[in-house]
N, C-alpha and C positions, 0 to 999 in steps of 0.2 A: 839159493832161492831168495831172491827180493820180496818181500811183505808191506803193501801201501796197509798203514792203520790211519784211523780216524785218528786225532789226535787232541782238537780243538773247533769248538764249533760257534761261529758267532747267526745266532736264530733270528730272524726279522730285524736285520739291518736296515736301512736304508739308502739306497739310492740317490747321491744331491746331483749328480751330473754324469750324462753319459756322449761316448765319442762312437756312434753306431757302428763307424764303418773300421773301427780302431780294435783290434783283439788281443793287443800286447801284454798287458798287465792290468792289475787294479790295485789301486792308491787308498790306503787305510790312514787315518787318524794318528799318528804317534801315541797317544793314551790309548785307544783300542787294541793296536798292538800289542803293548806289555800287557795289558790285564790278559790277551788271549793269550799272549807267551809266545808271537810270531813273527819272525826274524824278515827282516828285507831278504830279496829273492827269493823267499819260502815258497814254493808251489803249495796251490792252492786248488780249490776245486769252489766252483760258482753256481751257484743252483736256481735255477727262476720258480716258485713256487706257484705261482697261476699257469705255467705250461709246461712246467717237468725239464726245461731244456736246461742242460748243463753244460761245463767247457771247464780244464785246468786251464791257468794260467800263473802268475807270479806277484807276490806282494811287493810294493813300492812304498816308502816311508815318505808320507803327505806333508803340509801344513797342519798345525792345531787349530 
């Protein structure tokens, strides 16, 4: 049996750019990353807080 645990949670991110019609991945900070402790192609899960909607998708190591 497979067990998804929470692991890391980064709370009231922000937002600097979005590709609407784009649902690949989402692109983190290099410093964000190590302090959360989350590896490129980490599956991730993505939460909107004003409408509850969610989606997995995969970490991508950004520009600083």
């Amino acid at each position: 049996m497979l067990r998804e645990m929470l692991r890391v949670k980064i709370h009231n991110a922000t937002v600097t750019k979005t590709a609407l019609k784009y649902k690949g991945s989402i692109t983190l900070d290099p410093a964000l990353l190590e302090k959360a402790g989350l590896a490129p192609n980490e599956k991730v899960d993505v939460l909107n807080l004003n409408n509850g909607v969610r989606f997995s998708t995969f970490v991508i190591r950004g520009r600083k």
